[in-house]
C-alpha positions as CSV (number, residue, x, y, z in Angstrom):
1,X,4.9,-28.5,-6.7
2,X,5.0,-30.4,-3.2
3,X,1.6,-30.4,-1.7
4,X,1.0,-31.6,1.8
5,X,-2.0,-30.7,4.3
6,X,-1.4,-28.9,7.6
7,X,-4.0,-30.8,9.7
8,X,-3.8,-28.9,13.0
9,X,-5.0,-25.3,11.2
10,X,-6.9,-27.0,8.0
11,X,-4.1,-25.5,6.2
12,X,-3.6,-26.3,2.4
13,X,-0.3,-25.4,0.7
14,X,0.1,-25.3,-2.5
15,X,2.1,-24.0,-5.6
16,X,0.1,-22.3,-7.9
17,X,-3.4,-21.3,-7.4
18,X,-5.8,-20.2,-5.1
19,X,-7.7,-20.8,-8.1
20,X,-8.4,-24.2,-7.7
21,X,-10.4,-24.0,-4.7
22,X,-14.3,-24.1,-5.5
23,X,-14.4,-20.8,-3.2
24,X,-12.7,-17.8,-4.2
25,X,-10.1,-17.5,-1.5
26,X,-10.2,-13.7,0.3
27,X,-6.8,-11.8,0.8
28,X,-5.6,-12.9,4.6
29,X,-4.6,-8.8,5.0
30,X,-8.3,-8.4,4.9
31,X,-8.4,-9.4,8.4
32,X,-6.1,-6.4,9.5
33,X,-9.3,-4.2,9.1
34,X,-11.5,-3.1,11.9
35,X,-14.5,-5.7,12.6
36,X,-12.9,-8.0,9.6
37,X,-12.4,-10.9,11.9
38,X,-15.5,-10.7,14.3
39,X,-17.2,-10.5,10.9
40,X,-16.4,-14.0,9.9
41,X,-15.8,-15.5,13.5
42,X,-19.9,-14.8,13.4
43,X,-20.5,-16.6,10.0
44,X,-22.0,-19.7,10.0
45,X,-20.5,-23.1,11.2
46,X,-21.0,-24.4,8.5
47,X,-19.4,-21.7,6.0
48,X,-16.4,-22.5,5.3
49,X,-13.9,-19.8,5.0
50,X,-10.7,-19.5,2.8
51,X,-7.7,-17.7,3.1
52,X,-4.9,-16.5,1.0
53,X,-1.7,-16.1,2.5
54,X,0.1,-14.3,-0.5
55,X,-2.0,-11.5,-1.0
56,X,-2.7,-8.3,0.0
57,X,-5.7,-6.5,-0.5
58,X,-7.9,-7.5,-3.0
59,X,-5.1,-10.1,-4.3
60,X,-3.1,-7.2,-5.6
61,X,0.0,-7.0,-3.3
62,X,2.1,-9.5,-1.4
63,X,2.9,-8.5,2.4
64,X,4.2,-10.2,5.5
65,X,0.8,-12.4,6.8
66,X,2.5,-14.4,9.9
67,X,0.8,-11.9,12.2
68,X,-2.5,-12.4,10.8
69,X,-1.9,-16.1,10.7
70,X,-1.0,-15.8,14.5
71,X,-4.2,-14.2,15.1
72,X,-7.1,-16.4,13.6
73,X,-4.8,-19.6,14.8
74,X,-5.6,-18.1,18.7
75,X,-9.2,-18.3,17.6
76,X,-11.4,-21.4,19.3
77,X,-13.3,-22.5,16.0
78,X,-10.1,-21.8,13.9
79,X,-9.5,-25.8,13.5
80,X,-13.2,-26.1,11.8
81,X,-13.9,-22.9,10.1
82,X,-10.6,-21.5,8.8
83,X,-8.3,-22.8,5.7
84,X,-5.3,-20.6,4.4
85,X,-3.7,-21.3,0.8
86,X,-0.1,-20.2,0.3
87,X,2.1,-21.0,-3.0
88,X,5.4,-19.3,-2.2
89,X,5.6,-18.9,-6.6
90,X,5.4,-15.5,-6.6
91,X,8.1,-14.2,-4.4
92,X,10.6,-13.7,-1.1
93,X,7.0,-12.5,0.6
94,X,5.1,-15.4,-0.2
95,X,8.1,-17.8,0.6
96,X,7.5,-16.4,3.7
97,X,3.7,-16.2,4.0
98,X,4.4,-20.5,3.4
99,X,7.0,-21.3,5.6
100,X,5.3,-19.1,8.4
101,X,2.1,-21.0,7.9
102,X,3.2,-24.1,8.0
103,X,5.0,-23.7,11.5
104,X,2.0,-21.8,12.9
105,X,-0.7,-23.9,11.8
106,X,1.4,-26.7,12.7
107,X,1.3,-26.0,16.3
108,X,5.4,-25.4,16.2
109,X,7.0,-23.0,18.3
110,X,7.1,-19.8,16.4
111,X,8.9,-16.7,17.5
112,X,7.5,-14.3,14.1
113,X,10.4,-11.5,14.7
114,X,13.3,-14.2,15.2
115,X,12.5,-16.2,12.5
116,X,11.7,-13.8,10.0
117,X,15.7,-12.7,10.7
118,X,16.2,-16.7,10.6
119,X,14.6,-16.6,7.2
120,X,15.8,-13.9,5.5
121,X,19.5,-14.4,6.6
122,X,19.6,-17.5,5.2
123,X,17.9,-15.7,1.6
124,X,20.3,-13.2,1.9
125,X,23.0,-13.3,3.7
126,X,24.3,-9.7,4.6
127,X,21.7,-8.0,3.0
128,X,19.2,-9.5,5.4
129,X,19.1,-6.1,7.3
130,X,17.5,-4.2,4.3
131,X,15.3,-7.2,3.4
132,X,13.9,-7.0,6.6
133,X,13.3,-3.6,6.0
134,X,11.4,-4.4,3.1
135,X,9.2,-6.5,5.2
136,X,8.6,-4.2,7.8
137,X,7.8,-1.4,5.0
138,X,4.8,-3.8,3.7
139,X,3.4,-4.9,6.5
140,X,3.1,-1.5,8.2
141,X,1.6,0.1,5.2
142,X,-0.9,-3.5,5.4
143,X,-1.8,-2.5,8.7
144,X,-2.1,1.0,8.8
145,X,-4.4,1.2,5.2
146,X,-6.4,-1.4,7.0
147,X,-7.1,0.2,10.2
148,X,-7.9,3.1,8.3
149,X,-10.4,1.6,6.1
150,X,-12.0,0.2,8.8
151,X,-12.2,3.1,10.8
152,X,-13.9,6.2,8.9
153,X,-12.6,4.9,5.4
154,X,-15.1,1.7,4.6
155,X,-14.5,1.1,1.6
156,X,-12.2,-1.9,0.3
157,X,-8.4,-0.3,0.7
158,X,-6.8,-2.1,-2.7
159,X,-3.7,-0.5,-4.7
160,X,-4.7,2.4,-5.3
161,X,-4.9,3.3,-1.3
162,X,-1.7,0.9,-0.6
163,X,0.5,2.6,-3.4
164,X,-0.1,6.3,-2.6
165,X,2.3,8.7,-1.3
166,X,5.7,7.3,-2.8
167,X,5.3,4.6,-0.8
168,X,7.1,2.3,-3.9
169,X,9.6,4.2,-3.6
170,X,10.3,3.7,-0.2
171,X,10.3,-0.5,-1.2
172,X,12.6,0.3,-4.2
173,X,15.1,2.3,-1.6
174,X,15.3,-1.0,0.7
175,X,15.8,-3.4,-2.3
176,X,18.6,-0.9,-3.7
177,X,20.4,-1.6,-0.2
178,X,19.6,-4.8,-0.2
179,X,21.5,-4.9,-3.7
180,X,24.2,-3.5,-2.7
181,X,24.8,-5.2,0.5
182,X,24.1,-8.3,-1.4
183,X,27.9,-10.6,-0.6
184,X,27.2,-13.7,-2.8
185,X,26.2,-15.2,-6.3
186,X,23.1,-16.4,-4.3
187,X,22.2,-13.2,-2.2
188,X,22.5,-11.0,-5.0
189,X,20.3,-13.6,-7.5
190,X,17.4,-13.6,-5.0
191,X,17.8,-9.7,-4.7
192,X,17.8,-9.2,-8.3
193,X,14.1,-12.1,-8.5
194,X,12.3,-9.5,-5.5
195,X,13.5,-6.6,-7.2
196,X,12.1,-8.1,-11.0
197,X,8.9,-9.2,-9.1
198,X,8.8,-6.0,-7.7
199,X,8.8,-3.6,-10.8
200,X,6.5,-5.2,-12.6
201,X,3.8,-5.4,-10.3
202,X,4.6,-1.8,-9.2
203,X,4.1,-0.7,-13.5
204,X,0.8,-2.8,-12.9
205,X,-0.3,-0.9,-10.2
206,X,0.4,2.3,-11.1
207,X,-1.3,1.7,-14.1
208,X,-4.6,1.0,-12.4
209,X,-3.9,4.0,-10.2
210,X,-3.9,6.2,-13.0
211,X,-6.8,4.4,-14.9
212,X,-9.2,4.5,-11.0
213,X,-8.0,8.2,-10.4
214,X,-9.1,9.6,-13.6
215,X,-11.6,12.2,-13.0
216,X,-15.5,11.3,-13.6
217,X,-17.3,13.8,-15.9
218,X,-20.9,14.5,-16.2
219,X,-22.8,15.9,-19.2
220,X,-25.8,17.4,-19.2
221,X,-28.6,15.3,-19.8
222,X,-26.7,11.5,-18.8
223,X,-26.3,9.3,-16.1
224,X,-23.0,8.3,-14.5
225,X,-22.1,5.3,-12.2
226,X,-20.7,5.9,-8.4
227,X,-17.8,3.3,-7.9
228,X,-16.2,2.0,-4.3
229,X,-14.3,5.4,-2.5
230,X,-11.1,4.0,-4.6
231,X,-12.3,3.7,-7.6
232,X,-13.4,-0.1,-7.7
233,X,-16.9,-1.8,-9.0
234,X,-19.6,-0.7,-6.3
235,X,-21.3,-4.3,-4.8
236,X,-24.6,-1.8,-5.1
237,X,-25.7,0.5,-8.0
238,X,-25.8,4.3,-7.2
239,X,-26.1,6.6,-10.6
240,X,-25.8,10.3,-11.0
241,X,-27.9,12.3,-13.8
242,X,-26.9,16.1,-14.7
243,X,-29.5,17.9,-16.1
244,X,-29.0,22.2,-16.5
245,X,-30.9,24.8,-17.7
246,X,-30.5,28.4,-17.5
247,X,-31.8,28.6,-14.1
248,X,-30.7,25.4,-12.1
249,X,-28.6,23.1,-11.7
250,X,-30.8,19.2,-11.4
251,X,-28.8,16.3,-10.1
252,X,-30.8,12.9,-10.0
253,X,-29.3,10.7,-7.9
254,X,-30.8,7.2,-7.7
255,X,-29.5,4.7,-4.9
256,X,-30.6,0.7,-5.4
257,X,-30.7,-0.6,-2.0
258,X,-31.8,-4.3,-1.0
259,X,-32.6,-3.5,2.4
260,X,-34.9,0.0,2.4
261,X,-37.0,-0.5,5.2
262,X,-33.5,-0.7,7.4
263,X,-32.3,2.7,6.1
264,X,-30.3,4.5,9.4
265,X,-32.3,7.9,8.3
266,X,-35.1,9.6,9.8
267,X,-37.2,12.9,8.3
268,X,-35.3,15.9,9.3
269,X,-35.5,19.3,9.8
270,X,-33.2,21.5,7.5
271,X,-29.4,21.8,8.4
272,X,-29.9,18.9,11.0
273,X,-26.8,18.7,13.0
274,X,-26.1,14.9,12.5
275,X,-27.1,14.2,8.9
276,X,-23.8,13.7,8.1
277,X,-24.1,10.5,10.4
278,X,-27.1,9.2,8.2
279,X,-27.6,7.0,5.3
280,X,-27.6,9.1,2.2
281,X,-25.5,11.4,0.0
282,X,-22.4,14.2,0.2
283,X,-22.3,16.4,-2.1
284,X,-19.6,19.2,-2.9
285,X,-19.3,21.9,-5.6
286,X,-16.4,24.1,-6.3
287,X,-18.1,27.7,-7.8
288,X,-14.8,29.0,-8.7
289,X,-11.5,26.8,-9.8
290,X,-9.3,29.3,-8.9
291,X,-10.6,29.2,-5.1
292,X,-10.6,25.6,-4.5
293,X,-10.7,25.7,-0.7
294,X,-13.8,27.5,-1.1
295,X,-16.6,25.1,-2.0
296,X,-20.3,24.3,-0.9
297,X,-21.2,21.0,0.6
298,X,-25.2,19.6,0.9
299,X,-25.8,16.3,2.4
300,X,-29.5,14.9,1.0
301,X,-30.6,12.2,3.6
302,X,-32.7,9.1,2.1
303,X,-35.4,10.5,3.3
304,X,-35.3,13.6,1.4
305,X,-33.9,16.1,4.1
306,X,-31.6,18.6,3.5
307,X,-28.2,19.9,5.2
308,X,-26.0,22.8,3.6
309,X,-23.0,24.9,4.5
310,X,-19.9,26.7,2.8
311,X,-16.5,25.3,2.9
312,X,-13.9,27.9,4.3
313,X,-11.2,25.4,4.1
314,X,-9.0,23.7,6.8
315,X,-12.2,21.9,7.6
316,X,-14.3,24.6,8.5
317,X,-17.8,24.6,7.5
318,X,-20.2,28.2,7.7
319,X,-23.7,26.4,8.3
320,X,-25.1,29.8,8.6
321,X,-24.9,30.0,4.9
322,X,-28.0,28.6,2.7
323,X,-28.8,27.4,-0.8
324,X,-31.8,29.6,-0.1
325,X,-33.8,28.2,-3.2
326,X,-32.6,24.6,-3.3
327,X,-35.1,21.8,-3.2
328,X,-35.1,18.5,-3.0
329,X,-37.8,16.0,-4.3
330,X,-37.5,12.0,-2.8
331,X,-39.4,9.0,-4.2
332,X,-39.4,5.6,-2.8
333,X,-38.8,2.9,-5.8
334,X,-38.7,-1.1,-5.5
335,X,-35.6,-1.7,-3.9
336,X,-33.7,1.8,-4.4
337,X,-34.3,5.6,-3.2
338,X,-34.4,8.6,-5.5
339,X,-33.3,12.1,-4.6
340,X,-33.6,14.9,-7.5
341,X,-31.5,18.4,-5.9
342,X,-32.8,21.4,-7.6
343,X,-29.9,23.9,-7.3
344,X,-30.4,27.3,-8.7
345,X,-27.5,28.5,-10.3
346,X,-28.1,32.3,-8.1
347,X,-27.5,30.4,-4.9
348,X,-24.4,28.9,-6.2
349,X,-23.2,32.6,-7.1
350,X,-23.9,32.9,-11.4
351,X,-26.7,34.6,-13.2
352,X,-26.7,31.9,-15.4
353,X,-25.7,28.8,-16.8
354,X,-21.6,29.1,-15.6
355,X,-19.2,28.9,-19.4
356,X,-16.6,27.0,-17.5
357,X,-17.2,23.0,-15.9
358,X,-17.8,23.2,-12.1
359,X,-15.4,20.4,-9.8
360,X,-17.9,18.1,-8.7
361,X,-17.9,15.6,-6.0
362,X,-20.8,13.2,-4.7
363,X,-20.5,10.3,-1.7
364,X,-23.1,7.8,-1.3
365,X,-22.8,6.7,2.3
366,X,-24.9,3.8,2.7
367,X,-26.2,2.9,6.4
368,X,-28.4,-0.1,7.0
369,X,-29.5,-1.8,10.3
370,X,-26.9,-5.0,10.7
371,X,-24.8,-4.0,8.0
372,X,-21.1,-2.2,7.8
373,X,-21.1,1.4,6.6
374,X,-20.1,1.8,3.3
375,X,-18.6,4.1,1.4
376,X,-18.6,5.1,-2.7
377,X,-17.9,7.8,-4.6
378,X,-18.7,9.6,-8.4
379,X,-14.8,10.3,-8.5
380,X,-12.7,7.9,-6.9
381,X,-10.5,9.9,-4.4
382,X,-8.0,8.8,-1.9
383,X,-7.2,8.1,1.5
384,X,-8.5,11.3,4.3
385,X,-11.4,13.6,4.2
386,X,-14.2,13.8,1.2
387,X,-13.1,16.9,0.3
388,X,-10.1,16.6,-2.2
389,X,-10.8,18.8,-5.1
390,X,-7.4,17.3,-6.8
391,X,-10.0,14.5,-7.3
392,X,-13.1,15.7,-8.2
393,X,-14.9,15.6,-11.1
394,X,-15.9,17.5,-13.9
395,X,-20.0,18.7,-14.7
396,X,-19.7,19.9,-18.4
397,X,-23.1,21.9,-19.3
398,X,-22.0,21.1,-23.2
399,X,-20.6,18.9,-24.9
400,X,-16.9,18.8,-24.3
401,X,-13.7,16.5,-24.4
């Protein structure tokens, strides 16, 4: 495939692969999330930082990039720090993503909104109106999982964030019109390649979606690993050990961090107001399935303090109420932070050891000096509020399938 360079943004374009380059490129989307581009603005002059303009989030999904292309082209030091790859291979999208980035980077006039109806009426002739729909669908769900991840949701937004909520089935609705406005051999050929493109790499995703949302489980007596909030590798190890006897509950919960002298926690006094806002761990417990709204959540600080309420649902915490017997024991290790929660099963409301699993979630939020709050979780949940007991896991006293 043609290959030229686009001097005035360092742009390479290319058919094929991102692969090539030496430096694995990073999704151009990414750039949509909050602090993204200050983030690499502040990198070194020397680093040099690739693009790809046919990606999504974590190279999983396709979506309109001229925007984001726009913005890092306004930049001062975008001449000598940024490079953007595009194919235009894989799709309508990425045909797009190419032809946009050559006119930007280029230093051509470039009006996005009138030449994206330029583009896709010469595509698709009179089903340009629904393409354009289809755009407008992907890269307003691009934008809005970004800003959200960015703001309260920290962790990477991939698929499984992007795909939620029928939102393929708001894509299929505009390629159906699109089909059927479709007036010529041509139209309704390039319809018919988006729509093939399409399905598979919605199967794909929904595959994953189901594979990351499968509830974690915990046996007695092993260790589990914590992945991002959606469900992908952690870049930092957390593990969770379940240990029961006929009196307590004992959850060890071991967090490696690099940086332990710049943990964002202090020594606190119990049910500290703010300890939600410090580096450490959320954890919630559902008693009874059948009242699912009615849970108990503990934050553990890394410095060993301790914060507990009930959950009345709608939000609503009672921090009156007490895990009057809990205790919590913290050790300092070389490079990671232990926490082991003693939770007698009386203050969680048995005499004993329950008969039945308990739904289980744990959050490690991680909050270091000069780093981005992150985010990960025991069982990957979805986008809003850490409590989602449609997500959590199971803690298994026996063992059971």
């Amino acid at each position: 495939m043609k290959r030229f360079l686009l001097c005035a943004g360092a742009l390479l374009v290319f058919g094929g692969c991102a692969g090539r380059s030496a430096v694995k490129p990073i999704p151009l989307a990414e750039l949509a999330m909050h602090g993204k581009l200050e983030q690499y603005l502040s990198a070194k002059p020397a680093e040099k930082i690739i693009f790809s303009a046919d990606s999504g989030f974590a190279g999983e999904m396709p979506a309109p990039m001229d925007l984001m292309m726009e913005l890092i082209h306004t930049q001062p030091d975008s001449k000598n720090k940024f490079s953007v790859i595009a194919s235009g291979k894989c799709g309508i999208v990425s045909k797009w993503n190419r032809y946009a980035a050559e006119k930007i980077f280029a230093g051509k006039k470039f009006d996005r909104q009138e030449e994206r109806k330029l583009f896709l009426q010469k595509n698709f002739g009179k089903a340009a109106p629904a393409m354009l729909e289809y755009f407008r669908l992907l890269e307003r769900r691009t934008i809005s999982s970004a800003a959200l991840s960015g703001i309260g949701y920290p962790s990477y937004p991939t698929a499984l964030m992007i795909y939620e909520f029928g939102f393929p089935d708001e894509l299929a609705r505009a390629l159906d019109d699109a089909a059927a406005k479709a007036d010529t051999v041509s139209a309704r050929n390039a319809v018919a390649a988006e729509r093939k493109l399409f399905d598979r790499n919605r199967q794909e995703m929904l595959e994953k979606i189901a594979e990351k949302w499968q509830k974690a489980v915990a046996n007695s007596g092993k260790s589990s690993c914590f992945t991002t909030r959606f469900g992908d590798e952690a870049d930092v190890k957390t593990t969770l050990r379940l240990d029961a006897d006929e009196k307590n509950m004992i959850l060890t919960l071991t967090a490696e961090e690099p940086a332990p002298d710049r943990r964002r926690s202090q020594k606190r006094p119990r049910d500290f107001a703010d300890m939600w806002a410090e580096d450490g761990f959320e954890i919630f417990i559902i008693p009874d399935t059948a009242k699912l709204m009615q849970g108990i959540q503990l934050i553990v600080n890394s410095r060993g303090s301790l914060w507990d309420a009930r959950c009345e649902g709608n939000g609503l915490r009672d921090t009156k109420w007490n895990a009057a017997n809990a205790t919590v024991k913290f050790t300092g290790l070389d490079n990671a932070w232990q926490v082991v929660v003693t939770l007698p099963w009386r203050d969680l409301g048995f005499d004993g050891m329950p008969e039945k699993p308990l739904l289980v979630n744990v959050y490690r939020n991680r909050m270091v000096k000069g780093l981005p709050v992150k985010t990960y979780a025991w069982s990957p949940v979805a986008v809003g509020g850490n409590y989602q007991p449609d997500r959590f896991g199971y803690f298994i006293w026996k063992e059971e399938k």
